[in-house]
N, C-alpha and C positions, 0 to 999 in steps of 0.2 A: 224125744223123737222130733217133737215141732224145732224144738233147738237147734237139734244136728241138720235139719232142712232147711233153717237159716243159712249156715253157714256154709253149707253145699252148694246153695243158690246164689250166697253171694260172692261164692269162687266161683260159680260157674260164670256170672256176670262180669267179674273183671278179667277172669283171663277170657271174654270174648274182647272188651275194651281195651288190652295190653295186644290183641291180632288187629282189632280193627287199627288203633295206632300204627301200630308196625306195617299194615300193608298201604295205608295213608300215606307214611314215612318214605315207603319203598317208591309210591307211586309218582309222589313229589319229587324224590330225587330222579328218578327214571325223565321226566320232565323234563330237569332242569338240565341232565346230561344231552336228550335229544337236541336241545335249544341253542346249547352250547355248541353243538357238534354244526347243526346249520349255519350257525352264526359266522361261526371259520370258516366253513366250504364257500361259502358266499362272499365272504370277503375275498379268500383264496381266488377264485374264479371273477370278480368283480372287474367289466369289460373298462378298457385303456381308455374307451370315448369319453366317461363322466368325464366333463369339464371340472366338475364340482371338485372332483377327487385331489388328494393331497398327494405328495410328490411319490410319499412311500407307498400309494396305493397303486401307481400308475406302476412303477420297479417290482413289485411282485406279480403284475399279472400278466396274461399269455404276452408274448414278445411278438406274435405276430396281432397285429393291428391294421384295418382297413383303414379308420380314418389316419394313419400314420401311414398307409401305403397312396393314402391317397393328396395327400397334401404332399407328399413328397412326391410324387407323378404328374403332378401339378404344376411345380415349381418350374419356370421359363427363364433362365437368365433375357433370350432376346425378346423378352415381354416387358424387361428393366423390372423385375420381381425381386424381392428381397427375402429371404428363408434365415430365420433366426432358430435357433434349436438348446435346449440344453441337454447334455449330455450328465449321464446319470453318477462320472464320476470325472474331477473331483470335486468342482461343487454343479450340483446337479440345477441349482437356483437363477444360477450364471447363464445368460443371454451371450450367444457365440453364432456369429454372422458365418454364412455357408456360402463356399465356389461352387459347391459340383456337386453332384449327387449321383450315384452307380445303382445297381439292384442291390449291395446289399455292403456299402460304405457311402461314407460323407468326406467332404475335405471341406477344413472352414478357411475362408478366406487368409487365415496366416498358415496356411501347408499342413494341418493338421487333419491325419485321418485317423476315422473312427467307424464303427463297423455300424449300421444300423439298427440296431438292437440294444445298441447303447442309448439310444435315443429317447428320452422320456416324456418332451412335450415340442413340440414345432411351431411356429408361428410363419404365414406365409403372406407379405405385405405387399399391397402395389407403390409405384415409384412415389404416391402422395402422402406414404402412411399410412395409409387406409388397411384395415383387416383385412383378408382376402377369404382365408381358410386357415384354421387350427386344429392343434391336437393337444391333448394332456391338462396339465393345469396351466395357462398362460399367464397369470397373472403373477407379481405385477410385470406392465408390459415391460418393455424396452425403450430408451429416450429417441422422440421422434414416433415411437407408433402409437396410435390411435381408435378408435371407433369411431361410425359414418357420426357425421352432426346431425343433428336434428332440430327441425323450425317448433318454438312453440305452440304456436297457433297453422292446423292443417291450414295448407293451398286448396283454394276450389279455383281447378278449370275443368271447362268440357271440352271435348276435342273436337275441332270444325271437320265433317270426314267431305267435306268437299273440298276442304283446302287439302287436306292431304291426299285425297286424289289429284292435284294437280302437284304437288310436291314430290310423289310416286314417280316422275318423269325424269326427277334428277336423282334420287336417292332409291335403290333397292333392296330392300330387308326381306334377309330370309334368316330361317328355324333349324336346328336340325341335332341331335344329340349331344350330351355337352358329355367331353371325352372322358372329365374326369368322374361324373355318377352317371352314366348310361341310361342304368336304371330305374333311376330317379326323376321321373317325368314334371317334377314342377323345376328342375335344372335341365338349363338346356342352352344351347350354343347361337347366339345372335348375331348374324352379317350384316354390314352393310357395305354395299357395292355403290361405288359412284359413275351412273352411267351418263352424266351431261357429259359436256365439253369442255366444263370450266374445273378447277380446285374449289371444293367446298368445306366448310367448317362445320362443327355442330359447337353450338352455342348452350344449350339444355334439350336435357330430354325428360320421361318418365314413362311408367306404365299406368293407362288407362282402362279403368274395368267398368263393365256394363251399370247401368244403374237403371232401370226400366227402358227407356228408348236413347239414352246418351250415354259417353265414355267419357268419364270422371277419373282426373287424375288422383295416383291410388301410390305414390312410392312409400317406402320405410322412411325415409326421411322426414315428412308432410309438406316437402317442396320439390319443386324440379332439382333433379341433379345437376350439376354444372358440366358446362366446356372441359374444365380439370379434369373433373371425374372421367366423362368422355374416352379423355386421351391416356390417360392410368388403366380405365376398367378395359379400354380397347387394346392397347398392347400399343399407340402411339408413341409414347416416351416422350420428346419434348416438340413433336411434331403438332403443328394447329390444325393442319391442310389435308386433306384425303386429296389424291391428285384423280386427275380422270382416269378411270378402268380402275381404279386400287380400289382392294376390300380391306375392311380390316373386321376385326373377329372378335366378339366375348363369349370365350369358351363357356364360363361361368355363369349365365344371368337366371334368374330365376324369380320364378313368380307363378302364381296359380293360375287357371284357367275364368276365364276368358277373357284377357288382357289384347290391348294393341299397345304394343312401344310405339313411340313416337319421339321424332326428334327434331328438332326446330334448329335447322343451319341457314348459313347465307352462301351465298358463290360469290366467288371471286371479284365479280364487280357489283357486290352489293347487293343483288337480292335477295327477300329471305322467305323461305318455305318452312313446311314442314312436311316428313315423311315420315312412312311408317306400314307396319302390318298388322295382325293379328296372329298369335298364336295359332297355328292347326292344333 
């Protein structure tokens, strides 16, 4: 009797350990199929904006794309802009310079058109090479384009806000939504109007942000931007001169609150100011 409930018990004990196995087994694989299954969806659905992303990852996902609607809504020939694209066939790697752009085709400057969806990464450059706005994976760039330079050692200035009230007499900056992110309140669209009598240049400019009682200049760069920039970022082209009454526009400028641009020009017979505003 004692015998026979040895080995009763010790059946009863392994085939609890041959279940417990088996639903161990079940529960790990169950696991490992849900994990798999997110893993695809995710990539499947994985949005067009990662810059990060590699070419095949941009070709599989949704074909409609804001920052691809937006970079292309962007693009200004008579701002002297430059729109490089690669298209996803036949080589998708290849850098192909753009005329024209429709709602829903492209023509690249050798007559070739192609439907916008074919579209896999964009690069949209001002006339200095300078980056403007992108899509997809841009790199590497294209010969001649660039990213902004940068000073090793930050600029310190403060801004004189008396001289730029008297600077404010020739020069008028105003703010007002920047067309291509609306909704994007630290982007937004900067004028300036030249209301002397004379032609005035800008020389440098930057944004300056609060620092207790002073405005300390504060750009991406850790210098003043230049005259160059200026005339690129404004939509000038190879113009030095803002003439009297003429505005010119950076759809594009951006920067966080509570900034005043400022811009340090001369007029025409020499003298030099600075103007500028504050952000509303």
């Amino acid at each position: 009797m004692i015998e026979l409930a040895v080995h009763v018990t010790s059946d009863w004990k392994m085939s609890n350990t041959i279940i417990y196995i088996l639903v161990f087994t079940g529960f790990v694989i169950t696991c490992v199929a849900v994990m798999a299954y997110r893993h695809l969806n995710r990539h499947d659905n994985k949005p067009t904006d990662d810059v990060a992303g590699s070419i095949n990852d941009i070709v599989i996902s949704t074909p409609v794309s804001p920052a691809r609607n937006r970079v292309l809504s962007a693009f200004d020939p008579q701002r002297h802009h430059k729109l490089y694209a690669q298209i996803s066939s036949p080589d998708p790697k290849e850098w192909q310079l753009i005329g024209s752009v429709s709602d829903d085709q492209i023509v690249t400057t050798d007559g070739k058109t192609r439907d916008v969806d074919d579209v896999v990464a964009l690069l949209l450059v001002y006339d200095n090479g300078e980056i403007l706005d992108h899509f997809g994976n841009w790199t590497p760039l294209p010969l001649g384009v660039h990213n902004m330079s940068y000073a090793e050692k930050k600029m310190i200035d403060v801004l004189d806000l008396q001289r730029l009230a008297a600077g404010n007499r020739n020069i008028q900056v105003t703010y007002s939504k920047s067309p291509t992110r609306p909704n994007d309140s630290n982007y937004y669209s900067t004028s300036l109007k030249n209301i002397s009598a004379q032609r005035v240049r800008v020389l440098r400019f930057g944004g300056y942000v609060r620092d207790k009682k002073q405005w300390k200049l504060h750009n991406a760069s850790n210098t003043f931007y230049s005259g160059e920039q200026f005339q690129s970022w404004y939509g000038m082209g190879h113009k030095n001169w803002i003439e009297s009454g003429d505005v010119v526009i950076d759809p594009q400028n951006y920067g966080g609150r509570p900034v005043i641009w400022a811009y340090f020009c001369e007029s025409e017979d020499g003298d030099q100011f600075v103007a500028g505003a504050e952000l509303p």
